[in-house]
C-alpha positions as CSV (number, residue, x, y, z in Angstrom):
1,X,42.3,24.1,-13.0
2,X,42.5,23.8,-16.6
3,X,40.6,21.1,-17.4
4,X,37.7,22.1,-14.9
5,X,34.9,23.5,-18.0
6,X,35.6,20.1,-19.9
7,X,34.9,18.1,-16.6
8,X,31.2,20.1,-16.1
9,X,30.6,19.6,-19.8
10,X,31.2,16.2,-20.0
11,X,29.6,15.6,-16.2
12,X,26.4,17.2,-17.1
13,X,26.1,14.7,-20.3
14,X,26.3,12.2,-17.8
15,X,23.3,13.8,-16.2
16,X,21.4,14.6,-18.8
17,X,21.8,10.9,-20.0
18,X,20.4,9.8,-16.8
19,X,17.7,12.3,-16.4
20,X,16.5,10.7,-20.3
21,X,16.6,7.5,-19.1
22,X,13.8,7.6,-17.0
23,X,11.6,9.3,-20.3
24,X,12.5,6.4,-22.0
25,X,8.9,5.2,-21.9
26,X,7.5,7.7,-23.7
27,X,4.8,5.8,-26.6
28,X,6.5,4.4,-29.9
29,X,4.7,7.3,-31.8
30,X,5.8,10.2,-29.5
31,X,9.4,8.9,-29.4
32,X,9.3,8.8,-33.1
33,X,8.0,12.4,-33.7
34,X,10.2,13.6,-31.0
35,X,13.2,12.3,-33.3
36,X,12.5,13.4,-36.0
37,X,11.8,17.2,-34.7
38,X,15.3,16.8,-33.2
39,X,17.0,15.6,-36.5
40,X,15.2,18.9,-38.1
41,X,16.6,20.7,-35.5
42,X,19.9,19.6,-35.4
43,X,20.0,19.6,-39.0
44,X,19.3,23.3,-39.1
45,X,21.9,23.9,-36.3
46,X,24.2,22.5,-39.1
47,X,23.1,24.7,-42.6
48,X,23.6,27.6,-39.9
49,X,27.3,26.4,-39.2
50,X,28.1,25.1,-42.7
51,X,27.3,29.1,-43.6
52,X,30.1,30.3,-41.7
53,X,32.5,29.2,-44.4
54,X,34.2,31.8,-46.2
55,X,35.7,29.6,-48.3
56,X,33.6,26.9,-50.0
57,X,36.7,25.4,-52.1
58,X,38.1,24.7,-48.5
59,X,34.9,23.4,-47.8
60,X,34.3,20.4,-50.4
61,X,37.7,19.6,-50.6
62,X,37.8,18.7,-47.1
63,X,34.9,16.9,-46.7
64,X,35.7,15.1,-50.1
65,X,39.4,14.1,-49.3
66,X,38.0,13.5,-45.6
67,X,35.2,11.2,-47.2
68,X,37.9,9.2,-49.2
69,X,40.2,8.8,-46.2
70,X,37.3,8.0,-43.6
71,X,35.8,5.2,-46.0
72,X,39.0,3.6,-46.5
73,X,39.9,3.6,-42.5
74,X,36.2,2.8,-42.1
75,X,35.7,4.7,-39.1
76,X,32.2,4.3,-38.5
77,X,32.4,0.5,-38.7
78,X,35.8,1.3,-35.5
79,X,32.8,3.7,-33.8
80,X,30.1,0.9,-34.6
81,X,32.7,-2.2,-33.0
82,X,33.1,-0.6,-29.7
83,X,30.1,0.5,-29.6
84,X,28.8,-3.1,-29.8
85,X,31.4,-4.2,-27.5
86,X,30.5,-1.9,-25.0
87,X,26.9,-2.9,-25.5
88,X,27.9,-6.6,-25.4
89,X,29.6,-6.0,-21.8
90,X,26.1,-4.2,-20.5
91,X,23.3,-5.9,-22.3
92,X,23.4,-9.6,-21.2
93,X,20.4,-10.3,-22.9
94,X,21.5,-10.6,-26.5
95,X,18.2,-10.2,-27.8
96,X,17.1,-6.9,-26.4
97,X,16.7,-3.8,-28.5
98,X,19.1,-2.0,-27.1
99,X,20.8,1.0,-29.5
100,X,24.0,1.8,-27.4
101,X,25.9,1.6,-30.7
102,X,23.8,4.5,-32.4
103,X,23.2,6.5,-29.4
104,X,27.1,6.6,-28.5
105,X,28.3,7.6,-32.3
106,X,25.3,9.9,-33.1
107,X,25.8,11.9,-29.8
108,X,29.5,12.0,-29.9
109,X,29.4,13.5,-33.0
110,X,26.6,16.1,-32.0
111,X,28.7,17.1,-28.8
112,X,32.4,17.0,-30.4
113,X,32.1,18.8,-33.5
114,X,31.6,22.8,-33.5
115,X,33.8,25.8,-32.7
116,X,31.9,26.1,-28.9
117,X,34.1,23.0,-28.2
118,X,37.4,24.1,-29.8
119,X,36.7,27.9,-28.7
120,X,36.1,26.8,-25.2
121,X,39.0,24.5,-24.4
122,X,41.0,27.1,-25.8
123,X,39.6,29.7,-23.5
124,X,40.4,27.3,-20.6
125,X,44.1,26.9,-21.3
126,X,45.3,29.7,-22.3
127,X,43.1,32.3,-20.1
128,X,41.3,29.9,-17.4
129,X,38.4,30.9,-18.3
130,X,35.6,28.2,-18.6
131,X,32.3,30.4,-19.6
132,X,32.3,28.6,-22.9
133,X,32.4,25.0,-21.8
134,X,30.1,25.7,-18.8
135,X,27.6,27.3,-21.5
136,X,28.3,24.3,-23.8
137,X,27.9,22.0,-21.1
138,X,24.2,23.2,-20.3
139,X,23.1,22.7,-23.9
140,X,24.8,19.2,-24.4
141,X,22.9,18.4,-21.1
142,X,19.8,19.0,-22.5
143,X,20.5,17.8,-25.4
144,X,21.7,14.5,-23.7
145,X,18.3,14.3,-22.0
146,X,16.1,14.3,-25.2
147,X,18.5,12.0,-27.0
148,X,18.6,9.4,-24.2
149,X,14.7,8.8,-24.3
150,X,14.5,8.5,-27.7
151,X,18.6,6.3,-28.9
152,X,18.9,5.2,-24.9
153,X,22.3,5.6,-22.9
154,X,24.7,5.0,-25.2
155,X,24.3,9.0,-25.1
156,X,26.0,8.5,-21.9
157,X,29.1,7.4,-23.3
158,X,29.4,10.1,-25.3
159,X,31.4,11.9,-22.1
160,X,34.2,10.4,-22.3
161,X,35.2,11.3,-26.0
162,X,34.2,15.2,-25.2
163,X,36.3,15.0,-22.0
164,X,39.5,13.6,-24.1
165,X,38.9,15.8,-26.9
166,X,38.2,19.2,-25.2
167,X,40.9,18.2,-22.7
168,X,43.4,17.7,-24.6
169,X,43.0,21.1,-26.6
170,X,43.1,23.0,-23.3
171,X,46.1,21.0,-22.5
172,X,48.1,21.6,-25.2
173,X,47.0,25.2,-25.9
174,X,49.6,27.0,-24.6
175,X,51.7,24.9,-27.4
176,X,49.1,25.7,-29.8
177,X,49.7,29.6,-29.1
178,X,53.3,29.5,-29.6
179,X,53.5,28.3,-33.1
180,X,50.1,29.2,-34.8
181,X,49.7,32.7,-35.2
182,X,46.2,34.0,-34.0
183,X,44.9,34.8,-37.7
184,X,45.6,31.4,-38.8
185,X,44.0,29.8,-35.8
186,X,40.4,31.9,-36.1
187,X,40.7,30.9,-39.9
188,X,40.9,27.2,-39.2
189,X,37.9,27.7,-36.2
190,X,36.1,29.0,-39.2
191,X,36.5,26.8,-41.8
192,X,36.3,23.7,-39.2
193,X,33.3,25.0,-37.9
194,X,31.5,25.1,-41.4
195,X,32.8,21.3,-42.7
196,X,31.5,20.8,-38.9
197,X,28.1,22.4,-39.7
198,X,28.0,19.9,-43.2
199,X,28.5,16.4,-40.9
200,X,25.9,18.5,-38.4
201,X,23.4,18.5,-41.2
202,X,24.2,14.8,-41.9
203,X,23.3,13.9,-38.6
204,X,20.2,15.7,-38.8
205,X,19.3,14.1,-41.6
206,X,19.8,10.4,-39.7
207,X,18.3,10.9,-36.7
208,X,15.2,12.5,-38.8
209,X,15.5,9.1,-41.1
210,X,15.5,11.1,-44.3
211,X,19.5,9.6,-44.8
212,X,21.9,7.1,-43.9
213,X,24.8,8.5,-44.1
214,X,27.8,7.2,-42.5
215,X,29.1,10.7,-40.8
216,X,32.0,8.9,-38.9
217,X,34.0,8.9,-41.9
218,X,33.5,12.1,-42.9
219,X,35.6,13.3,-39.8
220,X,38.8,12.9,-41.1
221,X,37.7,16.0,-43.2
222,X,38.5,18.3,-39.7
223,X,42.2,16.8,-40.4
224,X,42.3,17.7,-44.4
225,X,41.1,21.4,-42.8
226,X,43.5,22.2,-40.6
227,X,46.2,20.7,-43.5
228,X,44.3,23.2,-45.9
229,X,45.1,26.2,-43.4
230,X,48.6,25.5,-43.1
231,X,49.3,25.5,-46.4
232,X,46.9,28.5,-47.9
233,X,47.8,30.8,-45.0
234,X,51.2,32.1,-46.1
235,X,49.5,33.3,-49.3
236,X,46.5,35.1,-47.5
């Protein structure tokens, strides 16, 4: 079953999600150190991707062309909208506190970028082997759990963009294989993995409060990547 290591990742979000809720009662002051230890944490998870990069020219021109293109499709306000719709249809009392918005886009963005997705869906269509996902899946549970008590369970929703996303890579690997030779593939893991690792560190820097920046619309940058590889891999 192809898609059976992006159906345990996504499911044990969903349970990690649920486990948080119930620590959502932690005291003001504990929830606030606890998020800003993870930001720190998550922030250095991203320096140590945004090293992989062998290529830094790769590097800032797709996160600046990405930057220009997300700002002018505004994708954090798209991410921000349905997360407030979604939080409109669940929250009937239009004065509660509730973060579904922030906890959906920040977690989303922690559990879909990185090579351990791409990497794993791969390894899941083309060899049916799921070791990577089901390893993945453990640490966004976990994750899930900590982020839950402290942004609530918009973390939950989170599942269903990691499901599409890996899903559809495992999918449409066996395509993949056929027309990008496996030099050019690792390259473009590589390179995405480090403009990744920069919107990683951005995130960190959020959830820790030490930025605001709007990491949404750096995605397209994954796009201006793989455009990148296509067109400087004939003259490695």
């Amino acid at each position: 079953m192809i898609l059976f290591g992006t159906a345990v990742n996504a499911l044990l979000i969903m349970i990690g999600s649920i486990i948080g809720r119930f620590l959502g009662n932690m005291p003001e002051k504990m929830k606030n150190t606890t998020l800003s230890i993870i930001g720190l944490a998550v922030a250095l998870l991203g320096i140590q991707m945004g090293l992989e990069s062998n290529n830094f020219i790769i590097l800032i021109i797709s996160l600046v062309v990405g930057a220009v293109i997300g700002e002018w499709i505004d994708l954090d306000s798209l991410f921000n909208r349905f997360g407030k719709w979604v939080e409109s249809k669940i929250t009937k009392n239009k004065e509660s506190n509730s973060n579904i918005a922030e906890g959906f886009i920040t977690a989303s963005l922690i559990f879909v970028i990185g090579s351990m997705g791409i990497i794993g869906a791969l390894d899941s269509g083309l060899r049916n082997d799921h070791d990577v996902l089901i390893t993945k899946g453990i640490i966004d549970g976990f994750t899930s759990i900590i982020l839950t008590s402290t942004l609530g369970m918009g973390v939950l929703l989170s599942a269903f963009p990691v499901f599409f996303y890996q899903g559809f890579i495992a999918v449409f690997s066996g395509l993949i294989s056929k027309y990008i030779p496996e030099e050019a593939l690792n390259l473009f893991i590589q390179e995405m993995t480090a403009t990744g690792g920069v919107m990683i560190l951005a995130i960190g820097l959020n959830i820790a409060g030490l930025t605001k920046i709007r990491v949404a619309n750096l995605l397209p940058g994954i796009v201006v990547v793989a455009v990148m590889i296509a067109i400087l891999f004939p003259f490695q």
